[in-house]
C-alpha positions as CSV (number, residue, x, y, z in Angstrom):
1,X,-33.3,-8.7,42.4
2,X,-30.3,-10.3,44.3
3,X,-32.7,-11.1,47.5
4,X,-35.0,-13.0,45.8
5,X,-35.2,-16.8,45.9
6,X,-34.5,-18.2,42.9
7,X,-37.6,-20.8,43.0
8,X,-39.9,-17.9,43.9
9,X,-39.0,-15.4,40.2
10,X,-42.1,-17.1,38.5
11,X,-44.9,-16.4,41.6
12,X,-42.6,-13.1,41.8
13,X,-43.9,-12.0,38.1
14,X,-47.0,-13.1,37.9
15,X,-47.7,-11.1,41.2
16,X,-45.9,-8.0,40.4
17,X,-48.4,-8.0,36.8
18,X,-51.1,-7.1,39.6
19,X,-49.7,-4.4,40.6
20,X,-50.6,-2.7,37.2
21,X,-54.3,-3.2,37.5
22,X,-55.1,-1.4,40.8
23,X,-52.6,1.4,39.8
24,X,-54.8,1.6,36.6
25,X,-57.8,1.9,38.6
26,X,-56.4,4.5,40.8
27,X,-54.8,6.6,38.2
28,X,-58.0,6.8,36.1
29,X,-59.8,8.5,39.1
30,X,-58.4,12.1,37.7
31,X,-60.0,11.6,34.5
32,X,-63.1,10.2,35.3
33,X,-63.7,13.1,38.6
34,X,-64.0,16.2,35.7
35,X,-65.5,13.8,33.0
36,X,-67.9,12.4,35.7
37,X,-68.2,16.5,36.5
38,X,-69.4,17.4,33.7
39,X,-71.6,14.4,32.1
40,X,-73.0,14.4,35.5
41,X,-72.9,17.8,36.1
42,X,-71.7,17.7,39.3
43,X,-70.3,19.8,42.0
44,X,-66.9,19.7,42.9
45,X,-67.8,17.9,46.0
46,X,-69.9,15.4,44.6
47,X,-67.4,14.5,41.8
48,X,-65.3,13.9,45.2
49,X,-67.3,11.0,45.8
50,X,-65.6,8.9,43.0
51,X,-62.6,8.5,44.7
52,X,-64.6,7.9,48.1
53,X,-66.4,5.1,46.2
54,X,-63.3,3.6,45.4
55,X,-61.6,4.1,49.0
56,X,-64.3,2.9,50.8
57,X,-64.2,-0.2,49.3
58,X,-61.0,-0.8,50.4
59,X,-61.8,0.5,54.4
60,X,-65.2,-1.9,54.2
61,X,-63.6,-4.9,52.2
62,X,-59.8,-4.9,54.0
63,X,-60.2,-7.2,56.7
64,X,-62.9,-9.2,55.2
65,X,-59.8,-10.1,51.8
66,X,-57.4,-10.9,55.2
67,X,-59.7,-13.1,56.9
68,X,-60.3,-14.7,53.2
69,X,-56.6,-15.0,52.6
70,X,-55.9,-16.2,55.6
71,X,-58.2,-18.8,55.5
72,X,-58.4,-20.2,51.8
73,X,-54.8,-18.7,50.8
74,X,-53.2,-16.1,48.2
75,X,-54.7,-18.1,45.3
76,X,-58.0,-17.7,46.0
77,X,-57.4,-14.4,47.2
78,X,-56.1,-13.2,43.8
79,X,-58.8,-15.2,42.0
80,X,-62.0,-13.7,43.8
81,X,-60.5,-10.1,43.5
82,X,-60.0,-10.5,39.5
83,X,-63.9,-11.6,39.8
84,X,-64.8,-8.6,41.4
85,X,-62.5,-6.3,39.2
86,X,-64.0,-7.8,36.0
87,X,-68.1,-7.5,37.0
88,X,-67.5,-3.7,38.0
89,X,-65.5,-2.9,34.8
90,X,-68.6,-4.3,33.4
91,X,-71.0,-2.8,35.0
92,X,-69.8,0.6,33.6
93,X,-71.4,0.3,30.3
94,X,-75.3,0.2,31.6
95,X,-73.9,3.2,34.0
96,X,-72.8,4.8,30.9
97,X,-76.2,3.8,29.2
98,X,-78.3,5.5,32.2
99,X,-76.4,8.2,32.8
100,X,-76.4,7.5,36.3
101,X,-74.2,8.5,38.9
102,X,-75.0,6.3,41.8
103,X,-74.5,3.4,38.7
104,X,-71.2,4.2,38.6
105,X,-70.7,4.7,41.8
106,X,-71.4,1.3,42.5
107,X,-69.7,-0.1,40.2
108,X,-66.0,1.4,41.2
109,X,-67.1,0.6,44.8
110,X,-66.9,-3.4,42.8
111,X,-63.8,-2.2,40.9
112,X,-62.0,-1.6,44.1
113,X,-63.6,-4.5,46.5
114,X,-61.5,-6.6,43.6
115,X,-58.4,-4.3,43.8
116,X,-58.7,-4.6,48.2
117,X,-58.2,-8.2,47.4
118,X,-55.5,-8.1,45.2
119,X,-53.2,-5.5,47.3
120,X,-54.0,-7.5,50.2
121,X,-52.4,-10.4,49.0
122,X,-49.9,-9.5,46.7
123,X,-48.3,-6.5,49.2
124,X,-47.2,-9.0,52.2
125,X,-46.5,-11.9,49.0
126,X,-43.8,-10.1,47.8
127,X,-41.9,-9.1,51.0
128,X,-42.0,-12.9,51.7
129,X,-40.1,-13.7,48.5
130,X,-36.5,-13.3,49.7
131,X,-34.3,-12.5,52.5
132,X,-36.7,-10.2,55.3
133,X,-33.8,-7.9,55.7
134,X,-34.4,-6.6,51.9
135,X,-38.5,-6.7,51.7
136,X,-38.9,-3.0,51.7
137,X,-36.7,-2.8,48.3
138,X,-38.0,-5.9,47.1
139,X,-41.7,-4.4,47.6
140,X,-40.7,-0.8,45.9
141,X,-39.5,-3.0,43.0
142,X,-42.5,-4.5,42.5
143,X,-44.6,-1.3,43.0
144,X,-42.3,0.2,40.6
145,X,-44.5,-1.7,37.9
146,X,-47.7,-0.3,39.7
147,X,-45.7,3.1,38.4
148,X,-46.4,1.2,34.6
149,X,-50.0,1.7,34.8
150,X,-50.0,5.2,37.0
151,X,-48.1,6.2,33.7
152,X,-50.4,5.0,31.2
153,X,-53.8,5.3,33.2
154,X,-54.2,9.1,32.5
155,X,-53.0,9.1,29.2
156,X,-55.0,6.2,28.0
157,X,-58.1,8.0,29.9
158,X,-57.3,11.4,28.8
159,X,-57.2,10.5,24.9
160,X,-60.5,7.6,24.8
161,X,-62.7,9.4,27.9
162,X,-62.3,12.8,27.9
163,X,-63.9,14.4,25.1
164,X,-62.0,17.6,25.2
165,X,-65.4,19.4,24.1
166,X,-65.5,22.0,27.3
167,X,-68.9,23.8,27.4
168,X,-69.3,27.0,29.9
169,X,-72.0,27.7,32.0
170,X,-73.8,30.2,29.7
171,X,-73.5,27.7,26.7
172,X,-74.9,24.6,29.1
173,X,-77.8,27.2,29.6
174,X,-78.8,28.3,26.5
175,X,-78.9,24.5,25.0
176,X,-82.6,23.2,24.5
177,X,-83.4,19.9,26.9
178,X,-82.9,17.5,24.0
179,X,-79.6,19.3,22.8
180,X,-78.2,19.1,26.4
181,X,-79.6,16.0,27.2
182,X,-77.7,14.6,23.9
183,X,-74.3,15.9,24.7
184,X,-74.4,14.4,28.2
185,X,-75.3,11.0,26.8
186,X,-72.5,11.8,24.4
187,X,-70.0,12.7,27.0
188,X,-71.3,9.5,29.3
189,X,-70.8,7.3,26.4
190,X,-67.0,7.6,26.2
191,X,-66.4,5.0,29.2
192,X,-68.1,2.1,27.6
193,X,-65.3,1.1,25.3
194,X,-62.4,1.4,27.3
195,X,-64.1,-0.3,30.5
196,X,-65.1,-3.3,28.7
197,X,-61.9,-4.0,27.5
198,X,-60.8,-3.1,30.7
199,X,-62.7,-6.0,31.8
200,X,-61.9,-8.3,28.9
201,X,-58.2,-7.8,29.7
202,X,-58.7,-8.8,33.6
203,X,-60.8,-12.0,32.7
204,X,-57.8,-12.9,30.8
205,X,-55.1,-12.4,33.6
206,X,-57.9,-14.6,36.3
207,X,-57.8,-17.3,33.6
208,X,-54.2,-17.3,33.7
209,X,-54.0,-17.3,37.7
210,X,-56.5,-20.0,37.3
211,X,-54.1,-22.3,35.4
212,X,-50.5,-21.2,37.0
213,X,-48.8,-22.6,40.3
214,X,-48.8,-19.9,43.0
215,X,-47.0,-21.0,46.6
216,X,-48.4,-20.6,49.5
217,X,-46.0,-18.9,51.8
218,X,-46.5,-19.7,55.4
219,X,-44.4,-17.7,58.6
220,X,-42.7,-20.2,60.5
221,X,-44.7,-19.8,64.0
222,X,-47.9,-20.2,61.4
223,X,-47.4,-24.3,60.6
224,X,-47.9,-25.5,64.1
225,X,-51.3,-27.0,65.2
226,X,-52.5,-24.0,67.0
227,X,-51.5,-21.5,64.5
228,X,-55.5,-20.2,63.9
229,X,-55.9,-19.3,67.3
230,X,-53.9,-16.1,67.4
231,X,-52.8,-15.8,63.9
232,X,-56.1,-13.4,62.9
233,X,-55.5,-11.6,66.1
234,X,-56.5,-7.7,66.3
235,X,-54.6,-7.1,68.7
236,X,-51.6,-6.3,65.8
237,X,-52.2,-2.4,66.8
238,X,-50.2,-3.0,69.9
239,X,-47.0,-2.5,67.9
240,X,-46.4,1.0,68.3
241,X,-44.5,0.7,64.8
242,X,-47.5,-1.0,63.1
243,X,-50.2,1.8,64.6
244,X,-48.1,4.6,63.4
245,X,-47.7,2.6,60.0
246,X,-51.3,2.2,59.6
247,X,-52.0,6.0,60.6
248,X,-49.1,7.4,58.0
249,X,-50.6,5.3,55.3
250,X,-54.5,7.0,55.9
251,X,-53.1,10.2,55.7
252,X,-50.4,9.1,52.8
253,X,-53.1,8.0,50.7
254,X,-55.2,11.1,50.9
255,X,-52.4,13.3,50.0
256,X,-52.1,11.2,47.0
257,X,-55.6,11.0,46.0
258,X,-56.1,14.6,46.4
259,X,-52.9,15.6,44.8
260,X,-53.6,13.9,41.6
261,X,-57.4,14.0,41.6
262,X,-57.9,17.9,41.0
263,X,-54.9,18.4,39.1
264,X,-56.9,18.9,35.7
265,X,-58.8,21.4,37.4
266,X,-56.0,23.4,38.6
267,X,-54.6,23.9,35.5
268,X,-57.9,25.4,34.3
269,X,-57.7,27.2,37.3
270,X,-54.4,28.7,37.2
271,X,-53.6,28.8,33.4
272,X,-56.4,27.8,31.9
273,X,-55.2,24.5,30.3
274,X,-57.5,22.3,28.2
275,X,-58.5,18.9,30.1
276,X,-56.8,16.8,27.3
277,X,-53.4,18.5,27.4
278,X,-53.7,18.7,31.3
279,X,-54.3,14.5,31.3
280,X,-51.4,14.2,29.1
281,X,-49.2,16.6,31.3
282,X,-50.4,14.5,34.2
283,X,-49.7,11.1,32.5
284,X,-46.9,12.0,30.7
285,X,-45.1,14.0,33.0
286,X,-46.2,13.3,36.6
287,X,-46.6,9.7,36.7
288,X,-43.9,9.4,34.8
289,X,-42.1,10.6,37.0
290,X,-44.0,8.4,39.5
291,X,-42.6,5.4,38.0
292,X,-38.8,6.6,38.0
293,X,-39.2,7.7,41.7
294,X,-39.8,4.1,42.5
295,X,-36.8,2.7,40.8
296,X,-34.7,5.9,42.2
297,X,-35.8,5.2,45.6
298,X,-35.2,1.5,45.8
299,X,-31.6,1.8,44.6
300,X,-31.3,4.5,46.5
301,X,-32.2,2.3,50.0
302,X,-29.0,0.8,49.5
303,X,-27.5,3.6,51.3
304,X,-29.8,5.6,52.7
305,X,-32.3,3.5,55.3
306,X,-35.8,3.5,54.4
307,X,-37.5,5.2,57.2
308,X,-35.2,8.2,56.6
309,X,-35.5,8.6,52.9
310,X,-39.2,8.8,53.6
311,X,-39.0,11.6,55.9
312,X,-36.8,13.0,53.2
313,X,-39.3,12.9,50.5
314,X,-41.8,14.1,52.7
315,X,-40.2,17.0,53.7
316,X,-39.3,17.9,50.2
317,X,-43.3,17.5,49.5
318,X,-44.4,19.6,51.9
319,X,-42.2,22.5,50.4
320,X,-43.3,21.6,46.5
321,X,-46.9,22.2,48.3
322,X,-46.0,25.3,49.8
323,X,-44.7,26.7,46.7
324,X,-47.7,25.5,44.4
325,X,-50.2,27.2,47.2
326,X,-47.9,30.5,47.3
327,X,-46.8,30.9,43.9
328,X,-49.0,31.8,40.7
329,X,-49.2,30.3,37.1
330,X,-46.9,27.4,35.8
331,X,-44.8,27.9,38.8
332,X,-47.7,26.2,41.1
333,X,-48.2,23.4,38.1
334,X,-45.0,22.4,37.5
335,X,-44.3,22.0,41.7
336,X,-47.7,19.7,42.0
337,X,-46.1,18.3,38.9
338,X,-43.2,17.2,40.4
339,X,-44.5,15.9,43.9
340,X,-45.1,12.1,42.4
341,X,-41.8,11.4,41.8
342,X,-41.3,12.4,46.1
343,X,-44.7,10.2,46.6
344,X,-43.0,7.5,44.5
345,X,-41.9,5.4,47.8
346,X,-43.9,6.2,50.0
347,X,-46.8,3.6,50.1
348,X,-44.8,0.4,50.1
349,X,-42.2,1.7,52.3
350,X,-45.1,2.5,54.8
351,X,-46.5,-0.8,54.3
352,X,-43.3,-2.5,54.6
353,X,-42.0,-1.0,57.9
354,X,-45.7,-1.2,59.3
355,X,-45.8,-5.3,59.4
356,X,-41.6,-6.1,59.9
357,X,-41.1,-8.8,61.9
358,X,-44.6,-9.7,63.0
359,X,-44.5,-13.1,62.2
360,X,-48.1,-15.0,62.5
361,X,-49.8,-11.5,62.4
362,X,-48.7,-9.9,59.4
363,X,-51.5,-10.9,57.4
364,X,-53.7,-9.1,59.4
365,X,-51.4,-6.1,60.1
366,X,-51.3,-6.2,56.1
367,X,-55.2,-5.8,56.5
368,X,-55.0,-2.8,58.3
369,X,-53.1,-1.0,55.8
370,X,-54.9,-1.5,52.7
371,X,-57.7,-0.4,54.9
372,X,-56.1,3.2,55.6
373,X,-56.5,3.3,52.1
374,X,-59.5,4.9,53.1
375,X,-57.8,8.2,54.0
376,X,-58.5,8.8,49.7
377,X,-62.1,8.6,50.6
378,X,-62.0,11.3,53.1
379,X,-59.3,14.0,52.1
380,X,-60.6,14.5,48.6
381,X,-64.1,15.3,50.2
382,X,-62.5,18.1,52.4
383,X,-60.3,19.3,49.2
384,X,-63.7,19.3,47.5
385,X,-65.3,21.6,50.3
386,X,-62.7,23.9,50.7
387,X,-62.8,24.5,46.3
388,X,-66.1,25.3,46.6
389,X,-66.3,27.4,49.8
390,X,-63.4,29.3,48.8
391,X,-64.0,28.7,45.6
392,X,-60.3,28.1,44.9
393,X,-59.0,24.8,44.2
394,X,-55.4,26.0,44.6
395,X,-56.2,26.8,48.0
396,X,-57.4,23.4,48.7
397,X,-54.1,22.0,48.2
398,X,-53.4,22.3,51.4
399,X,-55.0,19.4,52.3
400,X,-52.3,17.5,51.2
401,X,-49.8,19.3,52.4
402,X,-51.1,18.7,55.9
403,X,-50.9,14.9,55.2
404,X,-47.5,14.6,54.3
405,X,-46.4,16.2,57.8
406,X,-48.2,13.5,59.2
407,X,-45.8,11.0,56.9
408,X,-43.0,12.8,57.9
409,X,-43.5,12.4,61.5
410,X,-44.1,8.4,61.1
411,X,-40.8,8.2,58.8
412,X,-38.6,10.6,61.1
413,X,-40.1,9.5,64.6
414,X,-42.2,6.5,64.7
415,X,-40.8,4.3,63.1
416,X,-39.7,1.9,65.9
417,X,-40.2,-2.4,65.8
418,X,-39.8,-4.0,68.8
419,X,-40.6,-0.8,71.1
């Protein structure tokens, strides 16, 4: 990109490769919620809790990877969230092994302690790369490859996890104990493979960080003698823009989260799709268009300033949403289908308005947004309860819908530094 300093393209790289591994984490949360569903036999409720295990990693281990970068620097940072990444991608296979819930569980709460630590860093590392008037499209370029492994994610997970054998109720009930205990071991089994080379493939990229030159970037008001004294302040919240920021990313990420996370079973629910062909329409399709959207929407900043083309692309969710809860059939799949490509800028433009200009304080600011990834801990849980209350999950879908108002109203109102 023109607005990046030529002696920062290397650092630039080898930061953007991060972004692949938490979208990979992320992205795999729709395949493992029904596979997770049904080796756990769960409800749709309790299969919710993947997602808040991964989210509330992120709210409880935020501020903790800002204090840590901010004190031994991005390098470390990057480093001790690899470490974490790798042990919980690990940790999978003795989950697998039990058959235990709370195993895995814990082990994507691990998975995303790492991936809290590598956002937290690499998010405000790019927007420092180049000239400040240009960081939102420099950090929606990088994100763009976080679009690489939203693509592949689903597919990769739909074809090696899910085992595409779908048993109903009434076949689950007539199996003997050992029969049904062997297909659930079966079905629990499939995550072992792909996790550890999940993990064998992060180990690789910490061993590379390990050996490579990353810069530290420091603001200017930070290289003074008294720059710790304020410089972890919490006080950051008294920017109206970076409040506001920090609220529209909660409710951003839920929409996300919940839009994505039940979309294999809404298709079963409206026309009866198989899981496979539903991850592969989600992968193939969806966060395909995902990953466009991001290069679409940083050219199109160019010309269209990015607090505006936000509130456009919220606006334009919220009537995908209405049509997919109004509408019957394919008509309701193909509208969820095309509401990534609108989602596509939305959380680094968020998270680029929410810490412009603060200087000394952005680190922390950029704390405070990776910790309103929490909102995907506590959206999919309502979506959850209103499926099996109603027991609809097309009805739950307006959950997000309701989110993406709130994004809206940050994009077309709130957005104001300096006031």
């Amino acid at each position: 990109m023109e607005s990046l300093k030529k002696n920062y393209l290397v650092p630039f790289i080898l930061v953007t490769s991060l972004f692949f591994l938490w979208a990979f984490l992320h992205n795999l949360n729709p395949i493992l919620i029904p596979h997770l569903k049904k080796a756990c036999q769960l409800s749709d409720t309790q299969s919710a809790l993947i997602d808040s295990a991964v989210y509330l990693g992120y709210f409880l281990m935020a501020l903790p990877a800002g204090w840590f970068m901010h004190k031994y620097g991005y390098k470390n940072g990057i480093l001790l969230g690899l470490g974490l990444y790798t042990i919980g991608a690990l940790m999978f296979y003795p989950a697998a092994g039990a058959r235990s819930y709370l195993m895995f569980l814990t082990a994507l709460f691990i998975i995303a302690s790492g991936a809290t630590f590598l956002e937290t860093v690499a998010n405000p590392y790019i927007t420092k790369l180049g000239d400040p008037s240009t960081s939102e499209q420099r950090l929606n370029f990088a994100q763009s490859f976080n679009g690489v492994g939203a693509f592949l994610a689903p597919v990769i997970g739909g074809q090696f996890i899910l085992s595409g054998i779908e048993k109903s109720k009434e076949e689950l009930q007539n199996m003997s104990p050992d029969q049904l205990s062997q297909y659930l071991s079966f079905e629990a089994s499939t995550v072992k493979v792909p996790y550890l080379i999940m993990a064998g493939i992060v180990f690789l990229v910490a061993l590379f960080f390990l050996v490579s030159q990353i810069p530290e970037i420091k603001e200017a008001d930070e290289e003074g003698p008294d720059s710790d004294k304020h410089s972890f302040s919490m006080n950051v919240l008294r920017h109206p823009h970076v409040f506001w920021a920090v609220l529209a990313q909660l409710f951003y990420v839920g929409a996300q989260v919940c839009v994505g996370s039940f979309f294999i079973r809404l298709t079963r629910h409206l026309i009866d799709m198989p899981e496979k062909t539903a991850a592969f329409l989600w992968g193939s399709i969806a966060m395909v268009g995902f990953m466009l959207g991001r290069f679409v929407g940083t050219w199109l900043m160019r010309y269209i300033p990015p607090a505006r083309l936000l509130s456009i692309y919220s606006l334009i969710n919220i009537g995908l949403l209405a049509i997919a809860l109004v509408t019957d059939g394919k008509t309701a799949v193909y509208a969820v289908t095309a509401v990534p490509f609108f989602m596509s800028i939305m959380f680094p433009t968020i998270f680029a308005l929410g810490i412009k200009g603060l200087g000394e304080e952005t680190k922390i600011a950029s704390s405070f947004l990776v910790m309103a990834i929490f909102g995907g801990a506590v959206f999919p849980l309502l979506m959850g309860w209103i499926s099996d209350s109603t027991g609809s999950i097309q009805k739950a879908y307006i959950v997000p819908l309701l989110c993406f108002v709130v994004v809206w109203y940050f994009g077309r109102y709130k957005y104001m530094p300096g006031k």
